[in-house]
N, CA, C and O atoms as a CHARMM CRD file, in Angstrom:
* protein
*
  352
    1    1 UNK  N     54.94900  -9.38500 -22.16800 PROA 1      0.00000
    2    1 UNK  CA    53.51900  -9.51100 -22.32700 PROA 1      0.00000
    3    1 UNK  C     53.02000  -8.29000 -23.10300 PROA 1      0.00000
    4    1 UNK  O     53.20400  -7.11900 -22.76800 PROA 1      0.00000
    5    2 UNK  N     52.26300  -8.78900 -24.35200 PROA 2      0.00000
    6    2 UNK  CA    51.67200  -7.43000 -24.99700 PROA 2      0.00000
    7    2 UNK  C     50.88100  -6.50600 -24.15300 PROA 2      0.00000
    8    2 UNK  O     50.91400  -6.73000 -22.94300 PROA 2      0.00000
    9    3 UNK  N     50.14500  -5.46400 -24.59500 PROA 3      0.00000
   10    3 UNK  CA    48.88300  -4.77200 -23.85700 PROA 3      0.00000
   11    3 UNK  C     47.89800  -4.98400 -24.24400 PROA 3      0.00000
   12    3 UNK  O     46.85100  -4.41200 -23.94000 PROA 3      0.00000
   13    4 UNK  N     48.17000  -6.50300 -25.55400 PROA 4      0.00000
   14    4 UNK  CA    46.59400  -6.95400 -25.92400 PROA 4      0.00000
   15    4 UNK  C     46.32500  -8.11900 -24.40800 PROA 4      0.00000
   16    4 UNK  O     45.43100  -7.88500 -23.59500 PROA 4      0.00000
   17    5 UNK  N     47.20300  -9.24000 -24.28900 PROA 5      0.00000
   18    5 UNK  CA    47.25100  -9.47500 -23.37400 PROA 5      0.00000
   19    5 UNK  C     47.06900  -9.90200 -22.49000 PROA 5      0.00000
   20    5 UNK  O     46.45200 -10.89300 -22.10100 PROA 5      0.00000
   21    6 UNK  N     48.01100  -8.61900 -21.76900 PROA 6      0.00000
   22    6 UNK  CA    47.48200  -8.17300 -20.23000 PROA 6      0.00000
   23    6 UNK  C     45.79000  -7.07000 -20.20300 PROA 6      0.00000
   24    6 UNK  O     45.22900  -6.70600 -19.17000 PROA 6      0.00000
   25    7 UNK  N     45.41100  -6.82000 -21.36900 PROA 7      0.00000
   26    7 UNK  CA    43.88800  -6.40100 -21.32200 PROA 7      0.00000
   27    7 UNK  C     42.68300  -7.34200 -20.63500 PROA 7      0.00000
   28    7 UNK  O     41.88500  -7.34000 -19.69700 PROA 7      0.00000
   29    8 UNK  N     43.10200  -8.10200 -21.71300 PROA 8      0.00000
   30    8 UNK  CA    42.34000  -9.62200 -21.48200 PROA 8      0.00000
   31    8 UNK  C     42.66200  -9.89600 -20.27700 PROA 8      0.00000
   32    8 UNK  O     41.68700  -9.91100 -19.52600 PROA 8      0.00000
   33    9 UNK  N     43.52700 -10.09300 -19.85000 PROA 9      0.00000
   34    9 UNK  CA    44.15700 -11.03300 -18.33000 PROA 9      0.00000
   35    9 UNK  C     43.19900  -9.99400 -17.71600 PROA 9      0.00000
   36    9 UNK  O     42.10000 -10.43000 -17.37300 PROA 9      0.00000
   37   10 UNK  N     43.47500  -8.55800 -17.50700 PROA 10     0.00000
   38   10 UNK  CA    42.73400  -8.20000 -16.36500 PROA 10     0.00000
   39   10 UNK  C     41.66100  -8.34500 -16.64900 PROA 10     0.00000
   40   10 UNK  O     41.25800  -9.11900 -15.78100 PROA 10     0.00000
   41   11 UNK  N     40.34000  -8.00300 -17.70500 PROA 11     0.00000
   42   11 UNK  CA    39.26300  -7.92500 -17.54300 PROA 11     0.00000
   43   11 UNK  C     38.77400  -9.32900 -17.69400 PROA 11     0.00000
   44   11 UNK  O     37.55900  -9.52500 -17.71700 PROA 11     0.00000
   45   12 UNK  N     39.85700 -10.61000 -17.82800 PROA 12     0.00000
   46   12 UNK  CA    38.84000 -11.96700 -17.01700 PROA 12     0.00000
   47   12 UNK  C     39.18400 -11.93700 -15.64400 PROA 12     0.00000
   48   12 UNK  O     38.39100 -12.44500 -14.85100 PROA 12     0.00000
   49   13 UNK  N     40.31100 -11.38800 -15.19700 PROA 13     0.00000
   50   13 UNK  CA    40.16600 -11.23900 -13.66100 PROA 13     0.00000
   51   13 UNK  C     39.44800 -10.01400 -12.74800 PROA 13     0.00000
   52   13 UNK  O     39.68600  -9.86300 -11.55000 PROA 13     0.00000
   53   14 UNK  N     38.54700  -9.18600 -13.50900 PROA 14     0.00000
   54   14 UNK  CA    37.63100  -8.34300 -13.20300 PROA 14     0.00000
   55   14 UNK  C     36.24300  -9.05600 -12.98400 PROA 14     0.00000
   56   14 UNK  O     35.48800  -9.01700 -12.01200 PROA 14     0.00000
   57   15 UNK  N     36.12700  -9.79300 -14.32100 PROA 15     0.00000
   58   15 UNK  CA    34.59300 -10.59100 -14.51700 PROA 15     0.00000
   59   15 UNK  C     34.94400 -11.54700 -13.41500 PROA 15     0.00000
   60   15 UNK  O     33.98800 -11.83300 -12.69500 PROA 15     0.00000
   61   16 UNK  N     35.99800 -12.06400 -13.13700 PROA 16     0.00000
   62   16 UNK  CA    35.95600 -13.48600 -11.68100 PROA 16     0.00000
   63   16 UNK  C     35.68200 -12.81700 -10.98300 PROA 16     0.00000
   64   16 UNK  O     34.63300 -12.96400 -10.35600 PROA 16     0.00000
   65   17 UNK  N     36.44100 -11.86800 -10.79800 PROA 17     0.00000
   66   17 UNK  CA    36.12600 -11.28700  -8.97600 PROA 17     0.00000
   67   17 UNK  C     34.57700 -11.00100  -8.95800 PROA 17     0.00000
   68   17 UNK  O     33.81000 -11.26800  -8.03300 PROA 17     0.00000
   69   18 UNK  N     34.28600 -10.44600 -10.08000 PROA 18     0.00000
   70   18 UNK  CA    32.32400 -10.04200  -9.87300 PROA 18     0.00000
   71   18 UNK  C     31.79000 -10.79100  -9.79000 PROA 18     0.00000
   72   18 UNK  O     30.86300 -10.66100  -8.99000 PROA 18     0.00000
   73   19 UNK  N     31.91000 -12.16200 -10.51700 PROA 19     0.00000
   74   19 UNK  CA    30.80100 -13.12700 -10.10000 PROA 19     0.00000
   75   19 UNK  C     31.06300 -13.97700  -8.74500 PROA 19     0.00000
   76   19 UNK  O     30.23300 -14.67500  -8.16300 PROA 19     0.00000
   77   20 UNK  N     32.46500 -13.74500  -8.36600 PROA 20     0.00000
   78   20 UNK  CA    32.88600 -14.34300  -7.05000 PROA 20     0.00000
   79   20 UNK  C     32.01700 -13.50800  -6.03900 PROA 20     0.00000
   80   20 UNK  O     31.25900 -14.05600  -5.24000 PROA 20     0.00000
   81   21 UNK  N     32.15000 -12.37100  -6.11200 PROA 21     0.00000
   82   21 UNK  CA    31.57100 -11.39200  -5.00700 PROA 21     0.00000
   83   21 UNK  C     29.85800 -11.46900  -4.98800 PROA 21     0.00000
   84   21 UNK  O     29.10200 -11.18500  -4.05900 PROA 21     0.00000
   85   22 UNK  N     29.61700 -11.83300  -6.01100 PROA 22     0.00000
   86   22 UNK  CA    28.11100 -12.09700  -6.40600 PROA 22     0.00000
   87   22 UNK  C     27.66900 -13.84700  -5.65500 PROA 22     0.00000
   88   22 UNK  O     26.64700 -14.38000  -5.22300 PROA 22     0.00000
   89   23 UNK  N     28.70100 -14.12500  -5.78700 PROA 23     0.00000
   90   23 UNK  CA    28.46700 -15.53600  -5.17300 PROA 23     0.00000
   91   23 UNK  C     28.30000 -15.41500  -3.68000 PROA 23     0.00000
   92   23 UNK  O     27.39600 -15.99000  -3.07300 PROA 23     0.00000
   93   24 UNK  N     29.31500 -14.55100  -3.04300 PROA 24     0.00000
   94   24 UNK  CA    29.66000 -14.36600  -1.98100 PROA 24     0.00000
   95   24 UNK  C     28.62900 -14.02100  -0.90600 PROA 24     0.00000
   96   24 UNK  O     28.38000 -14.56500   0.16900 PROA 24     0.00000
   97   25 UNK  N     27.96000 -12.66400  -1.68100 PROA 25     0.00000
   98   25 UNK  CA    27.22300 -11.78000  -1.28000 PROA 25     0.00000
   99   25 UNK  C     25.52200 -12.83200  -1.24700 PROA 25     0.00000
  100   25 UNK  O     24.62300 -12.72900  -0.41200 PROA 25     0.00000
  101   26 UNK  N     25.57300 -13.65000  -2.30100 PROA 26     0.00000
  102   26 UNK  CA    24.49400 -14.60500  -2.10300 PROA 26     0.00000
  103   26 UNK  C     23.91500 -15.32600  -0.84400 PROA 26     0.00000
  104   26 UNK  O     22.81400 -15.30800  -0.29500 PROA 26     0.00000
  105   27 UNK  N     25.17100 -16.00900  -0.59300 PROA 27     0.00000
  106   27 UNK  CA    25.40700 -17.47900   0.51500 PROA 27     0.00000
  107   27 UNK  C     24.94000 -16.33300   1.97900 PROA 27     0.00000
  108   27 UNK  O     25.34300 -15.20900   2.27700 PROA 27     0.00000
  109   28 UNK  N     24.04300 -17.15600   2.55700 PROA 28     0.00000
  110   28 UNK  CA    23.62800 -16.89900   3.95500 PROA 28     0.00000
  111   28 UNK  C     24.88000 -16.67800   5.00400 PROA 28     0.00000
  112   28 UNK  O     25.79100 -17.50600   4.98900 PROA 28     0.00000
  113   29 UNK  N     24.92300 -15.69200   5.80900 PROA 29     0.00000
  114   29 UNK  CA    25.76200 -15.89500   6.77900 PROA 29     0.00000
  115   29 UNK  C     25.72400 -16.65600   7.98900 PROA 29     0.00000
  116   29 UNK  O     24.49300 -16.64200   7.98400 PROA 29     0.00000
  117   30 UNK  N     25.89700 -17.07900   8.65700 PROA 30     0.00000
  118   30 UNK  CA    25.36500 -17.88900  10.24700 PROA 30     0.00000
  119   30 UNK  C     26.40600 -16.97800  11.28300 PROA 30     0.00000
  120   30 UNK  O     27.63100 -16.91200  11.38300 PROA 30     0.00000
  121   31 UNK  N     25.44600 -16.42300  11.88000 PROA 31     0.00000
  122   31 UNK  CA    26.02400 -15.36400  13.00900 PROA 31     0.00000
  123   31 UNK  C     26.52800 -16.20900  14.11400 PROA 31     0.00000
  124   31 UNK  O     25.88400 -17.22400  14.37700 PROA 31     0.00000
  125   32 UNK  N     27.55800 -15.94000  14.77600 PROA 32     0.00000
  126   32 UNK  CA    27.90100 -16.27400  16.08000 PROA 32     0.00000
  127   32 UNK  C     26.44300 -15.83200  17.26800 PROA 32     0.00000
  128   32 UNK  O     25.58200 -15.01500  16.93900 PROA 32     0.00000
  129   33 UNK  N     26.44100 -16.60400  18.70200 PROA 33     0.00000
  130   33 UNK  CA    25.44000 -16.05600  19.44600 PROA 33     0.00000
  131   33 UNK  C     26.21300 -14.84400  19.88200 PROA 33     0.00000
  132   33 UNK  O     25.38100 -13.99100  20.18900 PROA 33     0.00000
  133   34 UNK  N     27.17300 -14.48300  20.01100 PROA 34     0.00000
  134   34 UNK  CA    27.81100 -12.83600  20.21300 PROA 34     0.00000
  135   34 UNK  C     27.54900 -12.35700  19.74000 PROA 34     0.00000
  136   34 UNK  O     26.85500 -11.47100  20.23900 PROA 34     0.00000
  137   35 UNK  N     27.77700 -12.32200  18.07500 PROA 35     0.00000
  138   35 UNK  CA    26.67800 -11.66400  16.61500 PROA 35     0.00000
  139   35 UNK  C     25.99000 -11.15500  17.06100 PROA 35     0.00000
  140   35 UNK  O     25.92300  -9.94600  17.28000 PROA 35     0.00000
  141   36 UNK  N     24.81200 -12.56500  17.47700 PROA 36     0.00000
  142   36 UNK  CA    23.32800 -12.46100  16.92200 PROA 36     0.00000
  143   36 UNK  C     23.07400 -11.40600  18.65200 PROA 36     0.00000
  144   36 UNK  O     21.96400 -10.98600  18.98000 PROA 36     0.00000
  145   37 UNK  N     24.00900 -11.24000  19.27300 PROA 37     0.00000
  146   37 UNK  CA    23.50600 -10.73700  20.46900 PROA 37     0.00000
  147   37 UNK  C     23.85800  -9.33800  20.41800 PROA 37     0.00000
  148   37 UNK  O     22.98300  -8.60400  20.87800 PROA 37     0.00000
  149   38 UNK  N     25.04000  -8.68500  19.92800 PROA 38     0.00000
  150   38 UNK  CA    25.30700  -7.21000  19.04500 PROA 38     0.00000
  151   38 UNK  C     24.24700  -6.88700  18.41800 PROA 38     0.00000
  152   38 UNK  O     23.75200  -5.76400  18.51100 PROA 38     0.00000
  153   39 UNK  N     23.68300  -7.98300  17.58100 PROA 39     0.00000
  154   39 UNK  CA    22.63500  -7.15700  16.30400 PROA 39     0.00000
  155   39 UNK  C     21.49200  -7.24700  16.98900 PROA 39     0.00000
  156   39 UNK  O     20.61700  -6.80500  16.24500 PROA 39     0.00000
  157   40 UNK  N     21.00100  -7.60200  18.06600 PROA 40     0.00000
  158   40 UNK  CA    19.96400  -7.10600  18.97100 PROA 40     0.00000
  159   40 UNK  C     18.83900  -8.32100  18.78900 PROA 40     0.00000
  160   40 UNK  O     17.65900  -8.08600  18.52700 PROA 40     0.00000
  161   41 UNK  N     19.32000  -9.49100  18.94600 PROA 41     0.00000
  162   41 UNK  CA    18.63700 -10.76200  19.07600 PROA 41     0.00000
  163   41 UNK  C     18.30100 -11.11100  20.71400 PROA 41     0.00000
  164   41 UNK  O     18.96300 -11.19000  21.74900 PROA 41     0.00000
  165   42 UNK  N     16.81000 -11.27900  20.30300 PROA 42     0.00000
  166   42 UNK  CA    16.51500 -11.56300  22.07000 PROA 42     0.00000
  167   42 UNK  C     15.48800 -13.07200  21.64400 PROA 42     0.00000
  168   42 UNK  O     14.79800 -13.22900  20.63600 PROA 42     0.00000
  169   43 UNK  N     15.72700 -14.15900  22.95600 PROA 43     0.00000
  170   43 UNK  CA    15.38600 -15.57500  22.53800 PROA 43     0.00000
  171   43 UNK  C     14.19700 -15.18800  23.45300 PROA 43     0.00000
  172   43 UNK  O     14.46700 -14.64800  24.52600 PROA 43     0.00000
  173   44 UNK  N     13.19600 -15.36600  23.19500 PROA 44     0.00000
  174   44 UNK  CA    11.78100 -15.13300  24.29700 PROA 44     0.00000
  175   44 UNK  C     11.73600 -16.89300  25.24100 PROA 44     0.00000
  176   44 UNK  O     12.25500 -18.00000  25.09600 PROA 44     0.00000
  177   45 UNK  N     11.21400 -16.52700  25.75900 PROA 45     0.00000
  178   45 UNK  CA    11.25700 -17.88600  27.24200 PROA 45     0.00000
  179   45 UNK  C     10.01700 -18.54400  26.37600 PROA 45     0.00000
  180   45 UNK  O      9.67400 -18.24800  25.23100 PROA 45     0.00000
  181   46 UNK  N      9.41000 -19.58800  27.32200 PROA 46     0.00000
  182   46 UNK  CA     8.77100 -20.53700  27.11700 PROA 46     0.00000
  183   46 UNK  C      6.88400 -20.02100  26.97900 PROA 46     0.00000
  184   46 UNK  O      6.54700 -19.18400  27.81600 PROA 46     0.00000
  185   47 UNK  N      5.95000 -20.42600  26.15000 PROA 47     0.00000
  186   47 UNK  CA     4.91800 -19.97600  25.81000 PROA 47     0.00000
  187   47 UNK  C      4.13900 -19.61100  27.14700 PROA 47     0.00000
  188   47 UNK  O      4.69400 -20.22200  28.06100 PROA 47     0.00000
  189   48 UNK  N      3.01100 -18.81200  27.65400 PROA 48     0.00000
  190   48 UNK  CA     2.83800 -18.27800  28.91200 PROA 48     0.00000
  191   48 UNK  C      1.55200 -17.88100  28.52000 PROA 48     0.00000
  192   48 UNK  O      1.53800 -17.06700  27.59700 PROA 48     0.00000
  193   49 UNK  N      0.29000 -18.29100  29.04400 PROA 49     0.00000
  194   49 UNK  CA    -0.82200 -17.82800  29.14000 PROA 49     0.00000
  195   49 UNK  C     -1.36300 -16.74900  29.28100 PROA 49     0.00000
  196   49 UNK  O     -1.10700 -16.12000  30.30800 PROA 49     0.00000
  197   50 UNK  N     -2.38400 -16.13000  28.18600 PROA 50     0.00000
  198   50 UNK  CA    -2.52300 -14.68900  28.35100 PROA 50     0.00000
  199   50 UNK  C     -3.13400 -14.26600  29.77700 PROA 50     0.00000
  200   50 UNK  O     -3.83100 -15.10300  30.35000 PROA 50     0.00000
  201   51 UNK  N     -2.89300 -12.89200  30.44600 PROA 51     0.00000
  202   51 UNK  CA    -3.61500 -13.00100  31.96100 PROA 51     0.00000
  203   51 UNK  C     -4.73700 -12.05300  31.66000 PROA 51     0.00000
  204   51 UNK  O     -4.65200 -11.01100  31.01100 PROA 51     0.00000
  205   52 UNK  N     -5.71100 -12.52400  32.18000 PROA 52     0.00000
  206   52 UNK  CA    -7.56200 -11.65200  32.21600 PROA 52     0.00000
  207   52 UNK  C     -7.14700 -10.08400  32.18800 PROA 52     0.00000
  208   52 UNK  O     -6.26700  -9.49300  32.81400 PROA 52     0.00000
  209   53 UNK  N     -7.90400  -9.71300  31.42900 PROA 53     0.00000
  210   53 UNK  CA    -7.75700  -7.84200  30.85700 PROA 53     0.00000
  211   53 UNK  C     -9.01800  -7.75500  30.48600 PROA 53     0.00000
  212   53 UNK  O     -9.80300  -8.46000  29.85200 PROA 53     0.00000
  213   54 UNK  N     -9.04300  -6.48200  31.15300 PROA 54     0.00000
  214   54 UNK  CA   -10.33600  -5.46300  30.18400 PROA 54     0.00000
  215   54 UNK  C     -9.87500  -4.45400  30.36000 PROA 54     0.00000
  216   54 UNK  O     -9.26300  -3.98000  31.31600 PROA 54     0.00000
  217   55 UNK  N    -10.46500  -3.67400  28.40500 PROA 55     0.00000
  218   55 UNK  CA   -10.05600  -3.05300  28.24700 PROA 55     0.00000
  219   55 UNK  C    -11.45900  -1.96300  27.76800 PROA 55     0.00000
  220   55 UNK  O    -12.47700  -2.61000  27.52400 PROA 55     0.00000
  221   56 UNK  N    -11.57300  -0.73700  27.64800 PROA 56     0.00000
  222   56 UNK  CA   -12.96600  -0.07300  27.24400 PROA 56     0.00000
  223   56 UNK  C    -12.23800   0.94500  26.32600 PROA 56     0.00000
  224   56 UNK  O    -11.30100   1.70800  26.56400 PROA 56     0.00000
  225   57 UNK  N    -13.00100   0.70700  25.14600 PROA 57     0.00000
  226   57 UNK  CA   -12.64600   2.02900  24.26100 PROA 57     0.00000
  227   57 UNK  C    -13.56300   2.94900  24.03400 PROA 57     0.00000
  228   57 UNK  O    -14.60800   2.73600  24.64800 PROA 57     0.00000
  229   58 UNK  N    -13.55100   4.12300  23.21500 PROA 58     0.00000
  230   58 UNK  CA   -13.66500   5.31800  23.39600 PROA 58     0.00000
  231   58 UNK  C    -15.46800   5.45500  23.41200 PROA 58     0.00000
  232   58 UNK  O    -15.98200   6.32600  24.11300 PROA 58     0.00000
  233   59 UNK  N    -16.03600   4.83400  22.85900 PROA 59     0.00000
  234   59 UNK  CA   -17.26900   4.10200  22.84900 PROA 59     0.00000
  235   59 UNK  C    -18.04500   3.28400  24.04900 PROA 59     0.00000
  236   59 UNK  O    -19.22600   3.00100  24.24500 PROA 59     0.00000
  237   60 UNK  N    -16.97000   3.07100  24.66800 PROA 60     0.00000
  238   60 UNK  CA   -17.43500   2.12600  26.11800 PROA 60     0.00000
  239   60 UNK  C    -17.35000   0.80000  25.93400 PROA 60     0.00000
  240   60 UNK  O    -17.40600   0.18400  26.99800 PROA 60     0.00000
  241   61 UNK  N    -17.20300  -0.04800  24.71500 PROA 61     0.00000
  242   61 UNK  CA   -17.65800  -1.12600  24.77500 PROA 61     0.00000
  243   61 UNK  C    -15.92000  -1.68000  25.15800 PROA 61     0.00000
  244   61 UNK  O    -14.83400  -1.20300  24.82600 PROA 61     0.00000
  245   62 UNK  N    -16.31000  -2.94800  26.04000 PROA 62     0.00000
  246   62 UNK  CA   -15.19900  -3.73400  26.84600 PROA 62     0.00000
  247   62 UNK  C    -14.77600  -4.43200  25.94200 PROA 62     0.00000
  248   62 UNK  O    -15.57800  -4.86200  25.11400 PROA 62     0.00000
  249   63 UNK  N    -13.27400  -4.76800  25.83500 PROA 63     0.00000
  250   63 UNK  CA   -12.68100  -5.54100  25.06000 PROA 63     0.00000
  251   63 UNK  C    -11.96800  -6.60500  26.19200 PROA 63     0.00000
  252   63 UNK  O    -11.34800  -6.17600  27.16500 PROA 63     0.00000
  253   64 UNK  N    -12.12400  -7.82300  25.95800 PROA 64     0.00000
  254   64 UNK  CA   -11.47200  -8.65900  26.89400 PROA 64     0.00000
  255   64 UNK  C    -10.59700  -9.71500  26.53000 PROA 64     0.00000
  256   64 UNK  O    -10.58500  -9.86500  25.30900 PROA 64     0.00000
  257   65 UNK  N     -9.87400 -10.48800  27.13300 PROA 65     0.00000
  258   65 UNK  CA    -9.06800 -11.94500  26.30900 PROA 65     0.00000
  259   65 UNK  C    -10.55800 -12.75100  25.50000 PROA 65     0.00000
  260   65 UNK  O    -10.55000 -13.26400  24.38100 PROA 65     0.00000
  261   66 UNK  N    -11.66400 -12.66900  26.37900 PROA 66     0.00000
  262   66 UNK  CA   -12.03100 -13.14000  25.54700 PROA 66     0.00000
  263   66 UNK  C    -12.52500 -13.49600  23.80700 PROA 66     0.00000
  264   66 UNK  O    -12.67300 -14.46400  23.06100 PROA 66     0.00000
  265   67 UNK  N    -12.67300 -11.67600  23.79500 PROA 67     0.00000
  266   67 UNK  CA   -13.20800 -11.57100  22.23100 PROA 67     0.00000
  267   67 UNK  C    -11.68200 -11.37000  21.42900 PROA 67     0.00000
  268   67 UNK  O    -11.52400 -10.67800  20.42300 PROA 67     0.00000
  269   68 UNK  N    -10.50100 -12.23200  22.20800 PROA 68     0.00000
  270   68 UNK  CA    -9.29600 -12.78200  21.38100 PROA 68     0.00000
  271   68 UNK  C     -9.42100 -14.13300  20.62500 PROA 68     0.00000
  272   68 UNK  O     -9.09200 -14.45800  19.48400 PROA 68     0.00000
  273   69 UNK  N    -10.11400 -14.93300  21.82700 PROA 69     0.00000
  274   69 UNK  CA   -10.61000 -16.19600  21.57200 PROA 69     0.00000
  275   69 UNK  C    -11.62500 -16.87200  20.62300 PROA 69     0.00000
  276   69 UNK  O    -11.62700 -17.94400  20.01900 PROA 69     0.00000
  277   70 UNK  N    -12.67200 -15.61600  20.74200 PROA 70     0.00000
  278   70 UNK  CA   -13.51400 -15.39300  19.38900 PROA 70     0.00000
  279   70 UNK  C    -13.35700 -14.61100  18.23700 PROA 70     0.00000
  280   70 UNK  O    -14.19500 -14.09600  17.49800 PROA 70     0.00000
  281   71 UNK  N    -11.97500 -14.61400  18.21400 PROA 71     0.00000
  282   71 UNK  CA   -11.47600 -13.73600  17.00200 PROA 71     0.00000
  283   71 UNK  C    -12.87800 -13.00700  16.71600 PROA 71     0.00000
  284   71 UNK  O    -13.46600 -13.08700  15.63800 PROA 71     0.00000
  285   72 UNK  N    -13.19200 -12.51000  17.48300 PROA 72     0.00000
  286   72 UNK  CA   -13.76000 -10.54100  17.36000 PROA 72     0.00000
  287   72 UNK  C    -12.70000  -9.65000  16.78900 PROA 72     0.00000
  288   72 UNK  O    -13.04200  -8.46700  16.77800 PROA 72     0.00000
  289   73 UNK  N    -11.72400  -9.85200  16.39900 PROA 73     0.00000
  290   73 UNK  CA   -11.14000  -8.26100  16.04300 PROA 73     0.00000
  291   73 UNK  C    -11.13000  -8.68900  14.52400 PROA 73     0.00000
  292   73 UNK  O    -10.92700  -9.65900  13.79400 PROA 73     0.00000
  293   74 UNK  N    -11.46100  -7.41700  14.50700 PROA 74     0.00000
  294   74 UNK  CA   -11.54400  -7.39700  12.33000 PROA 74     0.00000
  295   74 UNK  C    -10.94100  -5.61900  12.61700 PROA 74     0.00000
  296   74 UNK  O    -11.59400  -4.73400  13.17000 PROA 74     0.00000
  297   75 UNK  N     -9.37700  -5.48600  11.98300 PROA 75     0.00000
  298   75 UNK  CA    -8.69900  -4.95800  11.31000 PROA 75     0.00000
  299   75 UNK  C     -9.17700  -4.25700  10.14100 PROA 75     0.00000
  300   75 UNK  O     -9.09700  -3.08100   9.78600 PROA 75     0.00000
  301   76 UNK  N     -9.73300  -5.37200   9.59900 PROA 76     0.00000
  302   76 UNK  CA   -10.45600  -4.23100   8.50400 PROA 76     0.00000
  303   76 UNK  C    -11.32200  -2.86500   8.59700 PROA 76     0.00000
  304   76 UNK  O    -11.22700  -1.71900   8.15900 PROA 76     0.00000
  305   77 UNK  N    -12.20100  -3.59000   9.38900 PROA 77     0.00000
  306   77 UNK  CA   -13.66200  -2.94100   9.87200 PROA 77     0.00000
  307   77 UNK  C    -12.75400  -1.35600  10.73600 PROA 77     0.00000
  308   77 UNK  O    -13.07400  -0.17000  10.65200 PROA 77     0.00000
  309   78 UNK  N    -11.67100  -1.95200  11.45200 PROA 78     0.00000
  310   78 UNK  CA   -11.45200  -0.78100  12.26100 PROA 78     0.00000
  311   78 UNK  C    -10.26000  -0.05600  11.49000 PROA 78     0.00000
  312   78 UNK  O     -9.50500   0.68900  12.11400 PROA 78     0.00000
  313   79 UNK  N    -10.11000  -0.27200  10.20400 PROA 79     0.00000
  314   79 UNK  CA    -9.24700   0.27200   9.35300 PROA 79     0.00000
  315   79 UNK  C    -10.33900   1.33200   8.41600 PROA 79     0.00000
  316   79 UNK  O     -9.99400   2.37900   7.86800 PROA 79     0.00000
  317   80 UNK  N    -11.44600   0.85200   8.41600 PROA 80     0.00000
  318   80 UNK  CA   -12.48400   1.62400   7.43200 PROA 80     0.00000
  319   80 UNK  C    -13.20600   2.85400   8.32600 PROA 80     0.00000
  320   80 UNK  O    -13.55700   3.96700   7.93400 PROA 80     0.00000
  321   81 UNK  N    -13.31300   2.18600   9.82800 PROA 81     0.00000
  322   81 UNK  CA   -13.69800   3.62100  10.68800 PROA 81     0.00000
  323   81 UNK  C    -12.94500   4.27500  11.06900 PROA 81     0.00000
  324   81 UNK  O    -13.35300   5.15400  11.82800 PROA 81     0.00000
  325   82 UNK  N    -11.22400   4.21600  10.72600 PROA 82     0.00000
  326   82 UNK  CA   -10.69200   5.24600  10.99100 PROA 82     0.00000
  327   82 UNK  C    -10.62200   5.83300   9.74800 PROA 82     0.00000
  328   82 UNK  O    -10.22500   6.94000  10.11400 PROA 82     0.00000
  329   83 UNK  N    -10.71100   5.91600   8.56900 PROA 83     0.00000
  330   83 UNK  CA   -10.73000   6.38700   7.56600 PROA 83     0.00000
  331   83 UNK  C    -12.12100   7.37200   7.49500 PROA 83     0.00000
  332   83 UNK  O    -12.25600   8.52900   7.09800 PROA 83     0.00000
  333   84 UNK  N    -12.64300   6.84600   7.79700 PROA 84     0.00000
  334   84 UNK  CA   -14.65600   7.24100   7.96800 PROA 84     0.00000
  335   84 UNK  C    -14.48600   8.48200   8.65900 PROA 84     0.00000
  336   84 UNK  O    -14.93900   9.52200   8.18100 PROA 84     0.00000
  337   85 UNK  N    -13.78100   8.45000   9.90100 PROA 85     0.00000
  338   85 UNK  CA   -13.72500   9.21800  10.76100 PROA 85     0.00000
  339   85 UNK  C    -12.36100  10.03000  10.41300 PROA 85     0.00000
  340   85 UNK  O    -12.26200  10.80400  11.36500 PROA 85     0.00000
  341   86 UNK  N    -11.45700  10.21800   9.70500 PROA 86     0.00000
  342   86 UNK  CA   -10.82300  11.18700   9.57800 PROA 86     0.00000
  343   86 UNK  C    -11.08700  11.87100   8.20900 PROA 86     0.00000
  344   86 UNK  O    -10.39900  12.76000   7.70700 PROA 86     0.00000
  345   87 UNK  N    -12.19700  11.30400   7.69800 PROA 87     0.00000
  346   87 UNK  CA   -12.70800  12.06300   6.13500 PROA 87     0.00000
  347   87 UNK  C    -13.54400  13.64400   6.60500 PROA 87     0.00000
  348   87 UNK  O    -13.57100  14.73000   6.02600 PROA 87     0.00000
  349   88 UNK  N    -14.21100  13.14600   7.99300 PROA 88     0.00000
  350   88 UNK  CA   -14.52700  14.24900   8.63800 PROA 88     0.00000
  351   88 UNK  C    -15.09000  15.28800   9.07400 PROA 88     0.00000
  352   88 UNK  O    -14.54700  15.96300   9.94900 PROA 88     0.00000
């Protein structure tokens, strides 16, 4: 075999293996439940009703399940007064 070749031979069996490994590295794995129980998979139980809370923040005003129900919480609003308040 020349060393023209065996050049060729290896570097099409360089380019297979890369796009093999590229293939490889693509495809989803499906974990065993041993796997998925090593890599720190926990199955939560069955859906469960929130239980009555109040809560008072620094202001006094009560936060309860209820103003969950009335989607009262805006993220935003309390994203802009902590900003407000650490400008300072």
């Amino acid at each position: 075999m020349s060393k023209t070749s065996l050049t060729i031979l290896l570097f099409a069996i360089t380019i297979f293996l890369g796009f093999y490994s590229m293939y490889r590295v693509s495809q989803p794995r499906i974990l065993s439940e041993s796997e998925m129980l090593v890599n720190g998979f926990v199955e939560y139980g069955e859906y469960e009703e929130l239980r009555d809370f109040k809560l008072t923040d620094h202001n006094g005003n009560e936060f309860t399940n209820e103003n969950l129900k009335q989607n009262k919480l805006n993220f935003y609003i309390l994203a802009i007064q902590v900003v407000l308040q650490s400008a300072q």
